[in-house]
C-alpha positions in Angstrom: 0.0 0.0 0.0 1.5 3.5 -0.8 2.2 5.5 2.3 0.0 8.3 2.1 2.2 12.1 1.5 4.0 13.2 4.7 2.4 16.7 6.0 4.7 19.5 5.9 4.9 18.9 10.2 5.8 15.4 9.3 8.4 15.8 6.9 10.0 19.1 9.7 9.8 16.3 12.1 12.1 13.9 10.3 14.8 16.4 10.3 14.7 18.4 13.5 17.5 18.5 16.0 16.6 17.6 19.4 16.5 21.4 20.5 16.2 23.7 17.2 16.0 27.5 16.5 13.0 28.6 14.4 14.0 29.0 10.2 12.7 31.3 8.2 11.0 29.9 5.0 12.6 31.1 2.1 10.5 34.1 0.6 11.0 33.3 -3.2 8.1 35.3 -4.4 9.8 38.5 -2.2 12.7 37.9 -3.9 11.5 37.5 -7.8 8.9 40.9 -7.0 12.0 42.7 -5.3 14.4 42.2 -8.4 12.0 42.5 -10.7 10.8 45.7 -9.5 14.4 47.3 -9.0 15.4 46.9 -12.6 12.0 48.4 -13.4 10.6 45.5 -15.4 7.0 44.4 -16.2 6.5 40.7 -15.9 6.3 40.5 -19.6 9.8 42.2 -19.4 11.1 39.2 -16.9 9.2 36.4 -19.0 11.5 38.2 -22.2 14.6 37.6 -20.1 13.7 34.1 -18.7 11.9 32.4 -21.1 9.3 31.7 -18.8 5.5 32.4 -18.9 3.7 35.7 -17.8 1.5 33.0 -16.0 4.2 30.7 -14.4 5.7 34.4 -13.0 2.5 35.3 -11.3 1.7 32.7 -9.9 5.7 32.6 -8.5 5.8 36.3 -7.1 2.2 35.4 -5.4 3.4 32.7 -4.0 1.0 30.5 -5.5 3.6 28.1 -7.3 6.5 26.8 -5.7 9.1 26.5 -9.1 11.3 23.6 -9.6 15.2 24.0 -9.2 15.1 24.6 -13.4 12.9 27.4 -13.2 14.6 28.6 -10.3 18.0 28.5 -12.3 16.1 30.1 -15.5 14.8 32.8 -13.2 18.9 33.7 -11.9 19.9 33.3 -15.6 17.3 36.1 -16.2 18.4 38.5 -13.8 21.8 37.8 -14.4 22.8 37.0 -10.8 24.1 33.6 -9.0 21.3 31.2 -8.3 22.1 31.4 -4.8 21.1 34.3 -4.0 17.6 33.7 -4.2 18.3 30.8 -1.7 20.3 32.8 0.3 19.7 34.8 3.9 22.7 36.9 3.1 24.1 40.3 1.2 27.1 39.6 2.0 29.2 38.5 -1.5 32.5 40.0 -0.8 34.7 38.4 1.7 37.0 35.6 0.3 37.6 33.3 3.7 33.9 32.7 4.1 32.5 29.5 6.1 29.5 28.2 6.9 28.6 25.7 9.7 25.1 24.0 9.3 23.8 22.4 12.5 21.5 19.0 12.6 18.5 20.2 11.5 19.6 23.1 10.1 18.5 24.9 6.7 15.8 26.8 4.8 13.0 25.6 4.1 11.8 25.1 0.6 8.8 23.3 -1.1 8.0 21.7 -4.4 5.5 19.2 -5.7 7.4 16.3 -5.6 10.8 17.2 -2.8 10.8 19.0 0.5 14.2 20.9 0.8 16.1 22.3 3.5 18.9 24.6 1.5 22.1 24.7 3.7 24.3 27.2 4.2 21.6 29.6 2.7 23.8 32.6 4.5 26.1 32.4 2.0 25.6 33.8 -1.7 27.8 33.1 -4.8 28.5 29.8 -3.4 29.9 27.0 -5.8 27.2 24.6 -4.5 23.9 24.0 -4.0 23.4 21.6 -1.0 20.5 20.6 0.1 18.8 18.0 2.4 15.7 17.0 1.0 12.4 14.2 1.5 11.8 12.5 -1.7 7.9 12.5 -1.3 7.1 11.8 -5.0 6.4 7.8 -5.4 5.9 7.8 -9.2 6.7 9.5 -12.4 3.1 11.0 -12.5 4.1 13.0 -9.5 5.9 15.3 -11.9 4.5 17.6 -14.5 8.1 17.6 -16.4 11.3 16.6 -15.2 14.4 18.2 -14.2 17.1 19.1 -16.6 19.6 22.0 -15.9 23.0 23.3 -16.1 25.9 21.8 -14.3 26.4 18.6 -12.5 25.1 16.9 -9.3 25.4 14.1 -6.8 22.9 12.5 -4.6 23.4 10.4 -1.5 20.8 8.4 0.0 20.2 9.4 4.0 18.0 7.4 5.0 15.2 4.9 2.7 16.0 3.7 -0.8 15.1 5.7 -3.9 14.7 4.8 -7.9 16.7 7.7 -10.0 15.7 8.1 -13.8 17.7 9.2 -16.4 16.6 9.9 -20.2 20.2 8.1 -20.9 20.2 5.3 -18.4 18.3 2.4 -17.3 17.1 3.5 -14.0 19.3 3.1 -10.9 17.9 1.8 -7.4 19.7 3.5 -4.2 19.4 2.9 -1.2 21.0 4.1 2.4 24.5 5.1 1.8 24.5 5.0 -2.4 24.9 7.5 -4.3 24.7 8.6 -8.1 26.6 11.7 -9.6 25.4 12.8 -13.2 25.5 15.5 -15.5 22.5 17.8 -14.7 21.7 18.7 -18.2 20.1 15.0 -18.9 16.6 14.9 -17.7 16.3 13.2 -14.5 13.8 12.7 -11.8 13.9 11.0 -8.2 11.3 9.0 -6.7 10.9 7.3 -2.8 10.9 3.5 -3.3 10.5 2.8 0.6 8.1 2.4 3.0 8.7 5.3 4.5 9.8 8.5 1.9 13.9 8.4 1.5 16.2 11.4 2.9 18.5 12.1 0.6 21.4 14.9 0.6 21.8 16.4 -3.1 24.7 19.1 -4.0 23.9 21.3 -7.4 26.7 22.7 -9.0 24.3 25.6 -10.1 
C-alpha cells in the first residue's frame, strides 16, 4: 500500500534537531517581486529575459507556485545573478575566507510538488554549490509535471530509505541508504521514494 504524502509537520519532524532554533521559510516570491521591480521590469519584461510564462511568473511572485530547481536557475539566468542568492539569507558577497557551519536540522526551508528541501548554508551567496537536504515525497513519475534538466552537475546520496533515479540516458538506478549517483544535470532526470517510508536524501547542485 502506498504511504499516504508526509504533512509538511511530518516531513519538519524527520529532520529536526533535538532542540532547534526557528528557520525562516525562504520568501521566493519576495525575492523574484523585489528584483524584478528594481530593474523596473514588467513581468512580460522578466518572461523576455527568462523564457518563462507571464503566467508561471505570477503565480511565482504570489506565491501561489513553488518553481522547480530549473525554473529557479532560468529565473537567476534572467536576472543575471548567481542562483544562490535567491536561496540565500545573506548580502554579504564579498569576503574571500567565508565559512559556513550547518547544525542538525539546520536549513531553509523550501517546497516543491514532488521534494521538501532544506537549502544549507543559505547565509552564503555566490557559493559554488547547492546543497540541500531533502524528503523525496514523489512515489511515481506522474508526480511530476516535467522533469528536471539544468546546467551543471550533481550528486545524490541516499540518508535514509532507498530511492529509484531516472535518467533519459540510463536504465534507472535503485539507491538505497548510503548509495549514491553523480550525473551531469543537463540530462533529464527525476527521483522518486521506493521505501516504505519516503527516503532522505542529501543532493549538492553545482548551479
Amino acid at each position: 500500500m502506498r504511504k499516504p504524502t508526509l504533512t509538511n509537520a511530518e516531513v519538519f519532524d524527520q529532520v529536526k534537531p533535538e532542540r532547534r532554533t526557528p528557520r525562516s521559510k525562504i520568501q521566493l516570491d519576495q525575492k523574484v517581486r523585489a528584483l524584478r521591480r528594481a530593474r523596473n521590469w514588467t513581468l512580460s519584461d522578466l518572461a523576455k529575459a527568462t523564457g518563462l510564462a507571464v503566467s508561471t511568473l505570477s503565480k511565482i511572485e504570489n506565491d501561489r507556485m513553488s518553481p522547480t530547481f530549473d525554473v529557479v536557475q532560468k529565473l537567476a539566468a534572467g536576472f543575471s545573478i548567481d542562483i544562490t542568492e535567491l536561496f540565500s539569507s545573506s548580502e554579504n558577497t564579498q569576503q574571500q575566507t567565508r565559512r559556513s557551519v550547518v547544525r542538525k536540522g539546520g536549513g531553509r526551508p523550501y517546497e516543491t510538488a514532488a521534494y521538501s528541501h532544506l537549502v544549507l548554508a543559505s547565509d552564503l551567496i555566490n557559493k559554488k554549490i547547492l546543497p540541500f537536504v531533502s524528503i523525496v515525497k514523489a512515489r511515481s513519475l506522474d508526480d511530476f509535471e516535467e522533469w528536471g534538466a539544468h546546467d551543471g552537475e550533481e550528486f545524490l546520496f541516499v540518508l535514509e530509505g532507498s530511492v529509484r533515479f531516472y535518467t533519459d540516458c540510463y536504465e534507472p538506478a535503485d539507491l538505497n541508504e548510503g548509495d549514491g549517483i553523480y550525473l551531469d544535470s543537463a540530462m533529464r532526470h527525476a527521483c522518486i521514494s521506493t521505501s516504505e517510508e519516503d527516503a532522505r536524501v542529501l543532493w549538492i547542485n553545482t548551479g
